[in-house]
C-alpha positions as CSV (number, residue, x, y, z in Angstrom):
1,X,28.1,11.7,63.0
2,X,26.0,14.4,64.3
3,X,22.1,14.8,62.3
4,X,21.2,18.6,60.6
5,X,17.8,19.1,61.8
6,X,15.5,20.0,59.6
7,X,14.8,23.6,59.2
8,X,11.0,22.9,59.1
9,X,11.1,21.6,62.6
10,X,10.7,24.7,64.5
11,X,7.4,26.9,64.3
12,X,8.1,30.4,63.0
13,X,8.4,33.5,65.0
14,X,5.4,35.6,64.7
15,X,5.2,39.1,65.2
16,X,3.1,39.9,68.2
17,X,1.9,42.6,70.9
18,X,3.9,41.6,73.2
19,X,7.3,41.9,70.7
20,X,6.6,45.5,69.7
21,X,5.8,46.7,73.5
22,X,9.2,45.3,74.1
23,X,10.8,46.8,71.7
24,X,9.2,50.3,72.0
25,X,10.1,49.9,75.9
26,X,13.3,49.2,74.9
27,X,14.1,52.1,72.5
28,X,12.0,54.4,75.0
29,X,14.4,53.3,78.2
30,X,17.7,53.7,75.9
31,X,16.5,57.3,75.1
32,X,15.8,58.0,78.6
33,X,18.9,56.6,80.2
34,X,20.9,58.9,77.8
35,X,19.1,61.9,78.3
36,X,19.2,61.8,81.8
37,X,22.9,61.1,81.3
38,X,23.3,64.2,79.8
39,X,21.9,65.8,82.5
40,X,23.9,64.5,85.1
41,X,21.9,61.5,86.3
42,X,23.8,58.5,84.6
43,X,22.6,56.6,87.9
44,X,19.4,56.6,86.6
45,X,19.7,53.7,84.2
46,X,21.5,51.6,87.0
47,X,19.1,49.3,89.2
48,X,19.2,51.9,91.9
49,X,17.2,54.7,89.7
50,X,13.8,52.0,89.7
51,X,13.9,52.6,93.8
52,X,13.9,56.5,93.0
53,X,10.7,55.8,90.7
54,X,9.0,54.5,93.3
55,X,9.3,57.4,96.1
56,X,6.5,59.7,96.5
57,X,6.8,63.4,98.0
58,X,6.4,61.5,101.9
59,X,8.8,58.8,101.2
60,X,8.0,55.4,101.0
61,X,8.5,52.9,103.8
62,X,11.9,50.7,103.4
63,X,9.6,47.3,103.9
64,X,7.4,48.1,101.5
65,X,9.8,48.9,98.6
66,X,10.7,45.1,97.8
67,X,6.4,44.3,97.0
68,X,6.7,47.7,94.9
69,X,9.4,46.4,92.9
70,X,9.2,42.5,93.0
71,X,13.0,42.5,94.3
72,X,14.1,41.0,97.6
73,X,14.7,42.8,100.8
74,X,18.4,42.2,100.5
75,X,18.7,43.7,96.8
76,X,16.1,46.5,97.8
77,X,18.5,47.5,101.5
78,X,22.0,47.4,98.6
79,X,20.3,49.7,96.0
80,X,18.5,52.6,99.3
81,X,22.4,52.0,100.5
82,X,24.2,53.2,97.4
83,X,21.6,55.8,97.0
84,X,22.5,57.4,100.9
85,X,25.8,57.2,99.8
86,X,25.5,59.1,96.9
87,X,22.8,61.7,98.7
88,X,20.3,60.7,96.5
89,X,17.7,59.7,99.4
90,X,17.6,59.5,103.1
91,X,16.2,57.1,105.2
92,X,14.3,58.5,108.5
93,X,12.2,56.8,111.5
94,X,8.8,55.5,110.0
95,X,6.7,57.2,112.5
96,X,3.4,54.1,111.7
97,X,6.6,51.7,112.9
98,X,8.9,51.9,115.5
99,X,12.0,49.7,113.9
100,X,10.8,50.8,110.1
101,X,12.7,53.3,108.1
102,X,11.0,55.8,105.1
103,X,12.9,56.1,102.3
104,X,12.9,59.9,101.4
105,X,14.4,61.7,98.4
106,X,16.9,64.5,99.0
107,X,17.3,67.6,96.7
108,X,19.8,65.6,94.4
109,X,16.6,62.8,94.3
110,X,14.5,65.7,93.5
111,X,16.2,67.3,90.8
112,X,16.8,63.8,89.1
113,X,12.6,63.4,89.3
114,X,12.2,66.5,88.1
115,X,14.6,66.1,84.8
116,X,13.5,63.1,84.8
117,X,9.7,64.4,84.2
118,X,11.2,67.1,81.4
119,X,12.5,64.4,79.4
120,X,9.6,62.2,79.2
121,X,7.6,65.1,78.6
122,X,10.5,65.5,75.6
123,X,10.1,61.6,74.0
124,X,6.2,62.0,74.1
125,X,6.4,65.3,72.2
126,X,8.9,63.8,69.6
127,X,6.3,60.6,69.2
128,X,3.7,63.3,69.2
129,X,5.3,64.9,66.1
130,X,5.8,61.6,64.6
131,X,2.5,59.9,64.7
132,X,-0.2,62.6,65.7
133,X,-1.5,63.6,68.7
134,X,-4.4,61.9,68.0
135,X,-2.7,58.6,67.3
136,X,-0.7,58.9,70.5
137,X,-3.5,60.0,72.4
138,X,-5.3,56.3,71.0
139,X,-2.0,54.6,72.2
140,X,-2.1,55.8,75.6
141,X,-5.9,55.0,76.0
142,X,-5.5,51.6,74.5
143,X,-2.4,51.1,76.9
144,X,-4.4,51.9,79.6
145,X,-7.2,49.6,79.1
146,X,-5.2,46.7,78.4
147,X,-3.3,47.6,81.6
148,X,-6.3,47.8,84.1
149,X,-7.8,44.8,82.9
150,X,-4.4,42.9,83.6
C-alpha cells in the first residue's frame, strides 16, 4: 500500500524576478527565432547562431569562443564547423598566435547580423507600443543595473 502525501507538504511556488525574466526571455527568443526564420536564417535558433552572436567585425579567436560561451572546446570546434560548412564564418590564421584560428563572419554571417539587428529593433518597438517608451526605457535601465552589479 503506497501513502498519498499530503498536499500541504510542499512550500508553494511563488512568483519571482527570476520567473518572469525567464519567461519574457523565453517569449522574446520564440519571436526572434521565427522572425529570423522568415528571413532565411532558421539556423539562428540552432546552438550554432549563439557562436555568430559572439563575433565582432575582426573575428574572434577560436580559443577564446568556449570562455565567451561557457561551452567546451569540443562543442564550440562542432558548432565554427557546421557554420564553414554552411558559409556562415571563416576561420583564418590568428596573427597574436601562430597555431590559433579567428573565427570571421562571411557575407551570409553578415547579413544574418544585420536582420538579425532589424528584428530586435522590431520586438522593442512593439514593447515600446505596448507599455511606453518611458516604461521600457525604466526596464532597460533597471536591467542594466541589476546586470552590472551581478
Amino acid at each position: 500500500m503506497v501513502k498519498q502525501l499530503d498536499d500541504n507538504s510542499l512550500p508553494p511556488l511563488i512568483d519571482h524576478v527570476g520567473w518572469r525574466l525567464w519567461r519574457l526571455a523565453r517569449l522574446w527568443k520564440v519571436e526572434f527565432d521565427a522572425a529570423m526564420a522568415a528571413r532565411g536564417h532558421g539556423w539562428m535558433a540552432e546552438a550554432r547562431g549563439a557562436v555568430v552572436g559572439q563575433l565582432r567585425p575582426d573575428g574572434m579567436s577560436q580559443s577564446g569562443l568556449p570562455a565567451a560561451m561557457g561551452i567546451s572546446k569540443q562543442a564550440v570546434q562542432q558548432l565554427v564547423d557546421e557554420l564553414v560548412a554552411d558559409g556562415i564564418v571563416e576561420r583564418v590564421p590568428d596573427p597574436q598566435d601562430g597555431r590559433g584560428k579567428i573565427v570571421r563572419l562571411l557575407p551570409k554571417g553578415i547579413k544574418a547580423i544585420a536582420d538579425g539587428n532589424a528584428v530586435k529593433l522590431e520586438i522593442e518597438a512593439r514593447y515600446r507600443g505596448e507599455i511606453g517608451a518611458e516604461r521600457l526605457e525604466a526596464l532597460n535601465a533597471a536591467l542594466d543595473a541589476l546586470a552590472e552589479k551581478g
